[in-house]
C-alpha atoms as an extended CHARMM CRD file, in Angstrom:
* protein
*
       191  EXT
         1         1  UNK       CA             41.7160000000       17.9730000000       56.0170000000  PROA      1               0.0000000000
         2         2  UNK       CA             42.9290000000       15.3110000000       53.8580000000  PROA      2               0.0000000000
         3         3  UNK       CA             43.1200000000       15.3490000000       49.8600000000  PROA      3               0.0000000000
         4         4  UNK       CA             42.6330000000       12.5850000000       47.9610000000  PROA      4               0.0000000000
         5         5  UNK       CA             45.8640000000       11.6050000000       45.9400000000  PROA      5               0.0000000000
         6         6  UNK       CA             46.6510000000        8.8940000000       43.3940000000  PROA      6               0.0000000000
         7         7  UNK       CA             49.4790000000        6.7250000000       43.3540000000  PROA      7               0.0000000000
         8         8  UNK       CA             52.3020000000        8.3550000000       41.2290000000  PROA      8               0.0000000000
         9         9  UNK       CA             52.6600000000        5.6780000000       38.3370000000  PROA      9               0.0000000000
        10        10  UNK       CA             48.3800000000        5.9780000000       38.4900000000  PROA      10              0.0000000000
        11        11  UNK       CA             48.9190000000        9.9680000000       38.3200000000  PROA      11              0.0000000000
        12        12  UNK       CA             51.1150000000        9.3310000000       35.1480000000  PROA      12              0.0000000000
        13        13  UNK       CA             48.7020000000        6.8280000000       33.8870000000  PROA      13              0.0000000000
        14        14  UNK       CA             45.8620000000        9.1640000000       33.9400000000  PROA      14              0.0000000000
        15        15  UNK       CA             48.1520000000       12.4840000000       32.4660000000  PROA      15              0.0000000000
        16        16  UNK       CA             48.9290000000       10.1260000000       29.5460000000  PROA      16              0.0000000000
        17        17  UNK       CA             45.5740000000        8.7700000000       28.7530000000  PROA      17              0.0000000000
        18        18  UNK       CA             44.4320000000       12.6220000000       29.4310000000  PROA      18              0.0000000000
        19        19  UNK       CA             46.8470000000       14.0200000000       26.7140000000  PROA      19              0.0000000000
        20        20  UNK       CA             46.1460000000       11.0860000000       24.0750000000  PROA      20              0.0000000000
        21        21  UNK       CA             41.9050000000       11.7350000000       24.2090000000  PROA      21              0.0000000000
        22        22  UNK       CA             43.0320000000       15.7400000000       23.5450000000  PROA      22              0.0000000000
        23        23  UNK       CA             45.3940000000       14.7020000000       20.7660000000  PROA      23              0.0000000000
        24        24  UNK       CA             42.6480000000       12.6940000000       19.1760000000  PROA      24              0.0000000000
        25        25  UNK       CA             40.0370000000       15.4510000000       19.7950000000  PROA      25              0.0000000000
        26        26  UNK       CA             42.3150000000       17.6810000000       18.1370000000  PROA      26              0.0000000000
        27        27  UNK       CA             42.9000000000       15.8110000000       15.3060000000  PROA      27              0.0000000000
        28        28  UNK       CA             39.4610000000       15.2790000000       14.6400000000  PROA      28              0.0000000000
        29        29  UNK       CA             38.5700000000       19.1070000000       14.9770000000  PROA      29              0.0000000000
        30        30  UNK       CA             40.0160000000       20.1320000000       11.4750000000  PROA      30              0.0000000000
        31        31  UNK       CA             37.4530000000       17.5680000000        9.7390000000  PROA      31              0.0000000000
        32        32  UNK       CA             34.6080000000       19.5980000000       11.4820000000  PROA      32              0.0000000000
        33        33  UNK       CA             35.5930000000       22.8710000000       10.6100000000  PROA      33              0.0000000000
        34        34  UNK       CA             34.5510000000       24.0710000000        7.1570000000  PROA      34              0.0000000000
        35        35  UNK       CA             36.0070000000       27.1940000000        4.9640000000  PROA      35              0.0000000000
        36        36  UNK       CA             33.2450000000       29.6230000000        3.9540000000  PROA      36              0.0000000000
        37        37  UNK       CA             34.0240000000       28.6120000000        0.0510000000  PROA      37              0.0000000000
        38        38  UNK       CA             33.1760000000       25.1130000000        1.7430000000  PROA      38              0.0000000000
        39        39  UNK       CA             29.2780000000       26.0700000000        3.1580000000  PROA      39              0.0000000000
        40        40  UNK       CA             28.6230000000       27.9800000000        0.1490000000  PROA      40              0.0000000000
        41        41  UNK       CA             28.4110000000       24.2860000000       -1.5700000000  PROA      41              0.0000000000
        42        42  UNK       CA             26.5480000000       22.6690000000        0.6350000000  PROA      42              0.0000000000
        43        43  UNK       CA             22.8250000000       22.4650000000       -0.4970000000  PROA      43              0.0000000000
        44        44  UNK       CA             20.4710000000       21.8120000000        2.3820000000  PROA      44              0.0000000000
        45        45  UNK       CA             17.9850000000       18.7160000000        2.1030000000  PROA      45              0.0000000000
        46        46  UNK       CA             14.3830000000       19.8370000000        0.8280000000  PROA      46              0.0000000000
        47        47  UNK       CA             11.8940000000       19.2370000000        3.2330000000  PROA      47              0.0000000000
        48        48  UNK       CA              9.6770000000       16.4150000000        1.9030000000  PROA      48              0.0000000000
        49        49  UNK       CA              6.1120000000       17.4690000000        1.5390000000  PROA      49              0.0000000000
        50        50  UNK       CA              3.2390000000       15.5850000000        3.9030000000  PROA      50              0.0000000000
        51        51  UNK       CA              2.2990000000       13.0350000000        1.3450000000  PROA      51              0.0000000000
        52        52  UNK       CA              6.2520000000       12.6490000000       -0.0060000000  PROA      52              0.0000000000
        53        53  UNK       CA              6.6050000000       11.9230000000        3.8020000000  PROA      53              0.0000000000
        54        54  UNK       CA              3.8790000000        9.5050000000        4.2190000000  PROA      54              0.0000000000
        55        55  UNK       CA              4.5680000000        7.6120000000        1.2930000000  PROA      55              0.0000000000
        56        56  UNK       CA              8.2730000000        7.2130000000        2.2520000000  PROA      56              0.0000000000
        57        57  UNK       CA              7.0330000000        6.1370000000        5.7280000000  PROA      57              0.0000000000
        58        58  UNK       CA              4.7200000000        3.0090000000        3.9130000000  PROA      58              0.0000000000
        59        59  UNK       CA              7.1550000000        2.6910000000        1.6140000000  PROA      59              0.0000000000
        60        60  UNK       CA              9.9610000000        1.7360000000        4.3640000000  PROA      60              0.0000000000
        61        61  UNK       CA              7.6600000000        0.2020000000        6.5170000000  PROA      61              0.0000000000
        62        62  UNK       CA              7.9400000000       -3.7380000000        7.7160000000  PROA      62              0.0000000000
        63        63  UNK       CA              4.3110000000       -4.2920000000        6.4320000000  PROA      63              0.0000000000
        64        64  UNK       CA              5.1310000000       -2.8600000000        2.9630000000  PROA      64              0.0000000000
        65        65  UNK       CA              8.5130000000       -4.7390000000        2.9030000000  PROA      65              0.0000000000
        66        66  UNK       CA              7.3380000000       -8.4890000000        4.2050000000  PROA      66              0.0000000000
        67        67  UNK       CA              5.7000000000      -11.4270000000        2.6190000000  PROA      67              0.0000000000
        68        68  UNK       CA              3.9140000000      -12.2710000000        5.9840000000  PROA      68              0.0000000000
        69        69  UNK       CA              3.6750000000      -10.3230000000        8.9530000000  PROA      69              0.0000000000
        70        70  UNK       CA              2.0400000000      -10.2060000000       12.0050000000  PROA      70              0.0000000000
        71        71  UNK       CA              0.2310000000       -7.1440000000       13.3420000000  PROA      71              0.0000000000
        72        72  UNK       CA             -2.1680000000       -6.0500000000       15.9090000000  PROA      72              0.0000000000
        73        73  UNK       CA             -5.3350000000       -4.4460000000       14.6520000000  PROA      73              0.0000000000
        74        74  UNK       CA             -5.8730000000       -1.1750000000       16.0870000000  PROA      74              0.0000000000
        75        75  UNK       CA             -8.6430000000        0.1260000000       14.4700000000  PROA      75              0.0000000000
        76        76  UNK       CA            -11.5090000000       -0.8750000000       11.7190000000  PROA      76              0.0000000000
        77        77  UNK       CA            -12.1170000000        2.0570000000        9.2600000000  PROA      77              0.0000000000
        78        78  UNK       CA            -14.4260000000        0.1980000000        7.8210000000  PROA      78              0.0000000000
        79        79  UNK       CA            -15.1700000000       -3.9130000000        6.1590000000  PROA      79              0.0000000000
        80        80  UNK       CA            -12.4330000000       -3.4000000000        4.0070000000  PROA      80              0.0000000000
        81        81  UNK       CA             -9.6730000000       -0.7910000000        5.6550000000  PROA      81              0.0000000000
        82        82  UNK       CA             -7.7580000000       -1.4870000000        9.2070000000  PROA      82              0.0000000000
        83        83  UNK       CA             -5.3550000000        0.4910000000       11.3050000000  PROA      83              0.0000000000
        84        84  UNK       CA             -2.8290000000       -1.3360000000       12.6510000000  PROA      84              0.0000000000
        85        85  UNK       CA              0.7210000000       -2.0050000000       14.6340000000  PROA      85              0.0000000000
        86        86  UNK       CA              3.5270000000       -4.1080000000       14.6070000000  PROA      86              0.0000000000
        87        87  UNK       CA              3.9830000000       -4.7790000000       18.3110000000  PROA      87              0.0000000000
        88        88  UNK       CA              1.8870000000       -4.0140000000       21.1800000000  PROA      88              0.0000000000
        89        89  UNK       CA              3.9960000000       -1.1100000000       22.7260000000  PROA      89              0.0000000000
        90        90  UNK       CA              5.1750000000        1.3970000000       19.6420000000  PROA      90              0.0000000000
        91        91  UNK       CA              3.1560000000        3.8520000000       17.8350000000  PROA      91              0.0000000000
        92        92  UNK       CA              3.6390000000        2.7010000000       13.9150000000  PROA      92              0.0000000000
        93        93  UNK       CA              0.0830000000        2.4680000000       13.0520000000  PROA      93              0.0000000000
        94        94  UNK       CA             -0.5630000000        2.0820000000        9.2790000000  PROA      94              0.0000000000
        95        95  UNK       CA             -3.6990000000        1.8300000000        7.2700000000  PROA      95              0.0000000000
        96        96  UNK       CA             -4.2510000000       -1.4690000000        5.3420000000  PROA      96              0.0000000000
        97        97  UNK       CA             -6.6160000000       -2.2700000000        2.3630000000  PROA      97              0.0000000000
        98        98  UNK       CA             -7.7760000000       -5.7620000000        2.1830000000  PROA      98              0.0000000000
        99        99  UNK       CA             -6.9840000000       -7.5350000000       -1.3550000000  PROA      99              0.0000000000
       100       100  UNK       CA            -10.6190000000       -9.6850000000       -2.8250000000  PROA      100             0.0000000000
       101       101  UNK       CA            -12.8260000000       -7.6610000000       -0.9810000000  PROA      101             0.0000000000
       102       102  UNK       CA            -14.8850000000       -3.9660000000       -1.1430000000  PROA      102             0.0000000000
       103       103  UNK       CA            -17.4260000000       -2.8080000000        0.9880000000  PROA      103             0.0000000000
       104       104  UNK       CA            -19.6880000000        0.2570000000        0.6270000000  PROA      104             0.0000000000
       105       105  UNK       CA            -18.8930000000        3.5030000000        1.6230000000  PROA      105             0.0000000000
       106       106  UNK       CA            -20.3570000000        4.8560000000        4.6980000000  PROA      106             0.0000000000
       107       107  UNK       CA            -19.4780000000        8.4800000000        3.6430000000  PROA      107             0.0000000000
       108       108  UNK       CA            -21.4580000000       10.9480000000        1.1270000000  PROA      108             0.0000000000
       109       109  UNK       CA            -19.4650000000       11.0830000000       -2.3540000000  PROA      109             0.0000000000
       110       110  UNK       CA            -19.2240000000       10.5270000000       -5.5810000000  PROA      110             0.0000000000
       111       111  UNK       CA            -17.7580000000        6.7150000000       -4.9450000000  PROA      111             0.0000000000
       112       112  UNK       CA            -21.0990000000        6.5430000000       -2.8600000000  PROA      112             0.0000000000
       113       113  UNK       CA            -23.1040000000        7.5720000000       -5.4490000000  PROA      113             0.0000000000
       114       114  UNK       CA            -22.2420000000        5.4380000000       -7.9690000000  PROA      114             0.0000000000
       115       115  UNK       CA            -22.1340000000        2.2220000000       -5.7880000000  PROA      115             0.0000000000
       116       116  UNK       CA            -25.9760000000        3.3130000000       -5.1650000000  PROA      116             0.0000000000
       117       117  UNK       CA            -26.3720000000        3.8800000000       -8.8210000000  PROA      117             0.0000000000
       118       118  UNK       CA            -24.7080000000        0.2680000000      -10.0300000000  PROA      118             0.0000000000
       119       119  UNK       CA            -26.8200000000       -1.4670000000       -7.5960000000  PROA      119             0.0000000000
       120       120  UNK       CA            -29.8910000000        0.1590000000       -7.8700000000  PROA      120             0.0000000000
       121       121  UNK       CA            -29.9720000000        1.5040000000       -4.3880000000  PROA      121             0.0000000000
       122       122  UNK       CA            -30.6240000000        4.2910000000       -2.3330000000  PROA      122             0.0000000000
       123       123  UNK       CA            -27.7070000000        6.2900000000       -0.6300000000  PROA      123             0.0000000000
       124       124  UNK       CA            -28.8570000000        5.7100000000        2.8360000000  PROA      124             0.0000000000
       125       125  UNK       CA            -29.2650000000        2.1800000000        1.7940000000  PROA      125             0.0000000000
       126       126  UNK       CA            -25.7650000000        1.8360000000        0.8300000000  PROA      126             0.0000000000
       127       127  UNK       CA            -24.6020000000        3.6900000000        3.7850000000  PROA      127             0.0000000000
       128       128  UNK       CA            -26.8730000000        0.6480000000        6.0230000000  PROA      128             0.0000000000
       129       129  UNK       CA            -25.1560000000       -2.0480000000        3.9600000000  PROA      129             0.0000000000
       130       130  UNK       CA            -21.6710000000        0.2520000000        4.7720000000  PROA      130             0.0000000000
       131       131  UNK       CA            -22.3960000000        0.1970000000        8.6210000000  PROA      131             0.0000000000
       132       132  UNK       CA            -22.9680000000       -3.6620000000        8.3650000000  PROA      132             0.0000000000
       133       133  UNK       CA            -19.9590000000       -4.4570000000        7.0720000000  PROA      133             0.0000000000
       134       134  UNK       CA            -17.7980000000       -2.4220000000        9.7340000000  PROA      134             0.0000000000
       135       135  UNK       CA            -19.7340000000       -3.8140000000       12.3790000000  PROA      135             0.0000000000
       136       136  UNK       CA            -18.8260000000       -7.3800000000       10.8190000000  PROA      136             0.0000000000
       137       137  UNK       CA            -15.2700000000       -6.1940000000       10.7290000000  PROA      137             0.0000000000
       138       138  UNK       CA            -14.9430000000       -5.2940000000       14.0150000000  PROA      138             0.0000000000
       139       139  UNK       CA            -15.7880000000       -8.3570000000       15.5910000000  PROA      139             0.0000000000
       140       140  UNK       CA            -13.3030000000      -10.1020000000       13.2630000000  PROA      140             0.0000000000
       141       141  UNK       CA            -10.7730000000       -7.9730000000       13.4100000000  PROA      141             0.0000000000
       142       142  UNK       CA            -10.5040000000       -5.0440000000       16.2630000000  PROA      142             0.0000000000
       143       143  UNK       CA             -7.8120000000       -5.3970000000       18.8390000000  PROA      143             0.0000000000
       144       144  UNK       CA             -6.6320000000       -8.9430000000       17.5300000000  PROA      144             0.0000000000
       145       145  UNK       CA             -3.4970000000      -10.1560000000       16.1060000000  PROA      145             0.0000000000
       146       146  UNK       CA             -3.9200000000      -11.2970000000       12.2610000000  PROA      146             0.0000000000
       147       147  UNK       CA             -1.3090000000      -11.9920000000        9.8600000000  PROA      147             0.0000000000
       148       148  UNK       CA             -0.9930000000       -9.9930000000        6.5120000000  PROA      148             0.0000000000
       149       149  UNK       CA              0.1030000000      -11.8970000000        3.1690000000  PROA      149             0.0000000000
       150       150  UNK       CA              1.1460000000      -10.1630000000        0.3930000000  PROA      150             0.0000000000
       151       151  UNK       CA              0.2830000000      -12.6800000000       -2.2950000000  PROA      151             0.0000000000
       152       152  UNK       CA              2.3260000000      -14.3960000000       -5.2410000000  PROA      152             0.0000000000
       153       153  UNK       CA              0.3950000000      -12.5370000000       -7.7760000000  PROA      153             0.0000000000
       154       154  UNK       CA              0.5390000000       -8.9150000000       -6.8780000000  PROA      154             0.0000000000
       155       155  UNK       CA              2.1700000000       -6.6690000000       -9.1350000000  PROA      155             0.0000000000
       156       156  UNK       CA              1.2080000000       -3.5610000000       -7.2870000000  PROA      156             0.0000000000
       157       157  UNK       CA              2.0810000000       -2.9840000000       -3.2410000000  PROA      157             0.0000000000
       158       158  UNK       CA             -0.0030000000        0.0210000000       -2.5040000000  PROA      158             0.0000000000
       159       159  UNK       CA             -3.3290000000        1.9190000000       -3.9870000000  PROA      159             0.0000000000
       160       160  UNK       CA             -3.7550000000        5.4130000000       -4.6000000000  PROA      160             0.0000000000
       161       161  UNK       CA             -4.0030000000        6.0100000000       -1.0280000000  PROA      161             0.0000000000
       162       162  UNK       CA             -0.6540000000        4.8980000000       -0.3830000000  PROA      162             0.0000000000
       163       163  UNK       CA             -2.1640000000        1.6310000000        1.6140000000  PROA      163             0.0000000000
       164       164  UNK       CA             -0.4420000000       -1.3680000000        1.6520000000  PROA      164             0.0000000000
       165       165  UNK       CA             -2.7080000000       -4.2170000000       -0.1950000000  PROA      165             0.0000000000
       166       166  UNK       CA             -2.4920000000       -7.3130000000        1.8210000000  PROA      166             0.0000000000
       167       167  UNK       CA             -4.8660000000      -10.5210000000        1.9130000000  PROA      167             0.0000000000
       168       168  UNK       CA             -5.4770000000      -10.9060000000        6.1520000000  PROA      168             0.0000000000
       169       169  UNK       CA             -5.2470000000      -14.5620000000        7.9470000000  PROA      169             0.0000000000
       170       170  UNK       CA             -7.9200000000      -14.3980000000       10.9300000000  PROA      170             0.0000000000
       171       171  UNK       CA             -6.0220000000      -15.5920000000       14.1380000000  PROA      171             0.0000000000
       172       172  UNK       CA             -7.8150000000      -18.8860000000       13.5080000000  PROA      172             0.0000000000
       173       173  UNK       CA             -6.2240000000      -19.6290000000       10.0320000000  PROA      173             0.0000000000
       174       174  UNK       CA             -9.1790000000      -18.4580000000        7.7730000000  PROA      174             0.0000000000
       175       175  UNK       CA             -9.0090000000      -15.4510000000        5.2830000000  PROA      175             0.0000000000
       176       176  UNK       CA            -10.9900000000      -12.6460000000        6.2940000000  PROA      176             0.0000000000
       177       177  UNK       CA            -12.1510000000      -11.6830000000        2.7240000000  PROA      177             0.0000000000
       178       178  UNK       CA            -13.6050000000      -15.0250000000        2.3900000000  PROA      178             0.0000000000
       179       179  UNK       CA            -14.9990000000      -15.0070000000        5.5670000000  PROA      179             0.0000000000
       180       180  UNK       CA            -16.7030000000      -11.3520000000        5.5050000000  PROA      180             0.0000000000
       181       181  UNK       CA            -18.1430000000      -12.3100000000        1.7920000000  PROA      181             0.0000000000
       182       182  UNK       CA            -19.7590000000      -15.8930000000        2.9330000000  PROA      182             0.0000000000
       183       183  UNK       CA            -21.6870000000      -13.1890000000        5.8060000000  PROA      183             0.0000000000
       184       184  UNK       CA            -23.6510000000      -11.2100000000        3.6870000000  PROA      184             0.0000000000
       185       185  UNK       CA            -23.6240000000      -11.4960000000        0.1360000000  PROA      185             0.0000000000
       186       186  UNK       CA            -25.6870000000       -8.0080000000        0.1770000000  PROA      186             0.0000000000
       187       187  UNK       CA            -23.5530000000       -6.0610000000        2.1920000000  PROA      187             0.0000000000
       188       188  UNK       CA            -20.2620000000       -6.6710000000        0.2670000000  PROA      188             0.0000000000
       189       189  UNK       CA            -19.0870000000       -6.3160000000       -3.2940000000  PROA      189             0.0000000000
       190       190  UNK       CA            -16.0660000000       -8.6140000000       -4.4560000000  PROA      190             0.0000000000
       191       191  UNK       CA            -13.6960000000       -7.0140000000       -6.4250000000  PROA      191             0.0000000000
């Protein structure tokens, strides 16, 4: 059987190289070690709380961060609220509220009630009006690529919600706020 053998001055070549990675790990190993007085300092890093996390995620986000961006609609909430993407193949959906434009809501509550109340309809009415305006949206908006602006004017990047506020360019160059309020004058409320 034969053995496999190096050259000498390659045998020597490797030892050295060999020694000098050990003699680097080694000096590198005291800056790893800690003293117990050491640990005792160190204060582990709270864990952020759901929301803390979700508002640092918008907060750091490209959409929060860029004048203009490009995104992919995902998914209409409802006339005025969109999921949406980035880029076609990662996950970093975030919810967007249109600037200039409010629909009514299409759930039960106490916003609900007093859009029914201000204009002197009836809840299911409202919720109707609701239902037209996502069905509006969805033909504008779901599973295209729009561009969201965030305006010269805007003071304020997110609402309560922790939703970026951004005025959205329809693929063909027209703003979708104007657009969806030219539709139906009944179905949404301008803000």
């Amino acid at each position: 059987m034969r053995t496999f053998s190096l050259t000498p001055r390659l045998d020597s070549v490797v030892m050295w190289l060999t020694i000098t990675a050990l003699l680097v790990i080694a000096s590198c190993m005291p800056a790893f070690a800690q003293d117990e007085a050491d640990t005792s300092q160190v204060q582990p890093t709270p864990a952020l709380s759901k929301q803390e996390a979700k508002r640092h995620f918008v907060r750091n986000h490209v959409v929060t961060q860029s004048d203009t961006v490009s995104v992919l609609v995902k998914r209409v909430i409802d006339g005025d609220t969109f999921i949406c993407t980035t880029c076609f193949t990662c996950d970093d959906s975030i919810s967007i509220r249109v600037l200039e434009l409010d629909t009514f809501e299409k759930r039960r509550g106490e916003h609900l009630s007093r859009q029914a109340k201000d204009w002197n309809l009836t809840q299911s009415q409202v919720i109707n009006k609701a239902k037209e305006a996502t069905a509006e949206a969805k033909k504008l908006l779901e599973g295209r690529q729009v561009k969201l602006h965030r305006g010269d004017k805007l003071d304020i990047n997110v609402d309560r919600y922790d939703r970026p506020l951004r005025y959205v360019i329809l693929p063909d160059g027209r703003d979708y706020s104007s657009v969806m309020r030219s539709r139906n004058h009944d179905s949404y409320l301008n803000r």
